[in-house]
N, C-alpha and C positions, 0 to 999 in steps of 0.2 A: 157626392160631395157638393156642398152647397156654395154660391158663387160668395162674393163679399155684399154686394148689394140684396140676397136674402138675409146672408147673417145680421147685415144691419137693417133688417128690414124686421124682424123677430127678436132682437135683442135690447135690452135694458142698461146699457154703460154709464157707469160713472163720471169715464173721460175717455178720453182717444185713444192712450197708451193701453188703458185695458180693455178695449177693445180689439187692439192692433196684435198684442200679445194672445187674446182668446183665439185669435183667427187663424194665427201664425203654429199655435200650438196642433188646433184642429187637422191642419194640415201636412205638421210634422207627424202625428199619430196618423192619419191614412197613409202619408206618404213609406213611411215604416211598415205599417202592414201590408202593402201593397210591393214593400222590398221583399217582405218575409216569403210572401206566397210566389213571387216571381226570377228569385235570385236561381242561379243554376252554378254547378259545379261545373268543371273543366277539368282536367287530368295534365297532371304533368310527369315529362319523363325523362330518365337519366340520358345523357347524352345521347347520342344518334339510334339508341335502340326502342324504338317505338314501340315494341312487345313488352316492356316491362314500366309497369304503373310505381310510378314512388308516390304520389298522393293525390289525391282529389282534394284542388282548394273553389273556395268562392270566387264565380268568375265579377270581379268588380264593376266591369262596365254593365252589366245584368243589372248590379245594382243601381247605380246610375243611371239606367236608361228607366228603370219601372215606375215612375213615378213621372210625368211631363208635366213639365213648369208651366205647358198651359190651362193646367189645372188649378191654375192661380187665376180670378179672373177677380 
């Protein structure tokens, strides 16, 4: 992932907002691929009986944590 100071250093903008918007997108598409490859399941289970699976969801904070906002530079 390239910093903001490459992007602006290889890019041709119009104005600022489309610039701010190219960068902003650039980063929403890693940051998503980067949820997809890294997201994990967790298992949940009906009341206190630990031996039986009622489903496998998306553990959220997985998704949250895969991507570091100091990825933004």
């Amino acid at each position: 992932m390239i910093t903001a100071a490459e992007f602006l250093d290889q890019g041709n903008f119009n104005n600022t907002t489309d610039m701010m918007i190219e960068f902003a997108q650039m980063h929403v598409q890693e940051a998503l691929r980067e949820a997809g490859e890294k997201a994990k399941t967790k298992k949940t289970y009906r009341g206190s009986d630990t031996s039986m699976v009622v489903k496998k969801v998306i553990d959220k904070e997985s998704i949250l944590n895969a991507y570091p906002l100091t990825n933004i530079k």
